[in-house]
N, C-alpha and C positions, 0 to 999 in steps of 0.2 A: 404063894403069891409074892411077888415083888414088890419093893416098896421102890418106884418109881424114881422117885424126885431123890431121895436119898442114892440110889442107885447112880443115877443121872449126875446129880454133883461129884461123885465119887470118883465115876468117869473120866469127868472133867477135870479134877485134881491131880489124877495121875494119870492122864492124857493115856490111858491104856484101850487103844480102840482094838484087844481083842476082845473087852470085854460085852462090846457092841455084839457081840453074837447070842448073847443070853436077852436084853435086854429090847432088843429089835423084834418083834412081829414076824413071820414069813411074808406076810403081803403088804406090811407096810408102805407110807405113801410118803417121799419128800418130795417138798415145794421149796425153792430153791429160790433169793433175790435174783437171779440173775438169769435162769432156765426155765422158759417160756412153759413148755409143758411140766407137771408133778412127772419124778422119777418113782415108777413103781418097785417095790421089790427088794429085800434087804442085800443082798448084792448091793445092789446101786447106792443105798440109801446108806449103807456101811463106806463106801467111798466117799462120797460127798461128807459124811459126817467124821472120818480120819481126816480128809483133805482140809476138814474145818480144824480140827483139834491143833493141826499145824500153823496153818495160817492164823487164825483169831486166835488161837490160845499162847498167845503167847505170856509174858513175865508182867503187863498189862491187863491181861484181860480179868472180869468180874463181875459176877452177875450184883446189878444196884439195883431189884427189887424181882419180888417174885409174888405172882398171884395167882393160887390154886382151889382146885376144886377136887371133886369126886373123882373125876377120871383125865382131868386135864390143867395144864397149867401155860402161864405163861410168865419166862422170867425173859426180863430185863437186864441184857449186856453193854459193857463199856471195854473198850480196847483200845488198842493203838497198831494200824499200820504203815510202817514207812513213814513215821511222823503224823498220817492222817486220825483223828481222834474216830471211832467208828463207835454210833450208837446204834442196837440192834435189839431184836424179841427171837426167844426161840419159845414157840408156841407147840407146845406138846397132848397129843393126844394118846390117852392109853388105852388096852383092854381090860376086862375082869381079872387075866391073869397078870395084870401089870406091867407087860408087854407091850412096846410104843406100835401105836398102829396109823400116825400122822403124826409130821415133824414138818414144823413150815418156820422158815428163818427168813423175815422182814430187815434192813440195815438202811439206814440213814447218816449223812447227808449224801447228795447225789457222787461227793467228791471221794467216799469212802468206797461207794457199792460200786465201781468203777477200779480203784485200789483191788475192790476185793473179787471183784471179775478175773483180774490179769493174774491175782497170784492164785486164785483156785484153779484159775485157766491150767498154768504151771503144774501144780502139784497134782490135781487131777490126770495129766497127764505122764506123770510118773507111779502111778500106784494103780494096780492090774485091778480088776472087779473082784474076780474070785479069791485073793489074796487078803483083801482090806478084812474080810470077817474073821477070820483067824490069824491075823500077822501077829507079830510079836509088836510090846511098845514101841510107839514112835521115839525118834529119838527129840531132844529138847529141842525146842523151838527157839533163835536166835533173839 
């Protein structure tokens, strides 16, 4: 079994979104601040969450609190893009095998989720679907 949240910040330290292929569900769901409908499916949910690693992870970002349970958590982010301060939750839900089976990222103020539209818009559209699950590290984030 996977120890989730360990897993998860480890992810995010070394921004290695191949590791998103172990740690992703097959039928996972992500909910997106910004995309109307949940993207089904780890394809997708591997894009959206590289796309993140780029944009929000940057030499800024850092999770300021974390509150977990049996099978889900919710931690509390701080970052900075383009100058704008971005406060956000990334709200995790696991299975038995420790496998994310719901990923929903909330961001505030309206002036950040706006920021964070245009550049997910961008990198979104530089990174193929089928590729995000198995690519090699991203490279550092500016």
């Amino acid at each position: 079994m996977i120890d989730t949240l360990a897993a998860w910040h480890a992810l995010v330290r070394s921004r290695d979104a191949a590791a998103l292929d172990a740690l992703l569900a097959d039928d996972v769901v992500f909910h997106s601040p910004v995309v109307h409908t949940p993207q089904r499916g780890k394809a997708i949910t591997a894009k959206y969450l590289h796309g993140a690693l780029h944009v929000l992870g940057t030499a800024h970002f850092r999770y300021v609190r974390e509150i977990a349970g049996e099978r889900d958590a919710v931690l509390e982010f701080e970052t900075e893009i383009d100058g704008i301060h971005v406060n956000g939750i990334d709200l995790i839900r696991w299975g038995d095998d420790g496998r994310i089976v719901d990923f929903k990222v909330m961001v505030r103020p309206l002036k950040a989720v706006n920021a964070l539209h245009q550049k997910m818009g961008e990198m979104l559209q530089r990174l193929p679907v089928a590729a995000t699950v198995a690519s090699p590290r991203p490279a550092a984030a500016p």
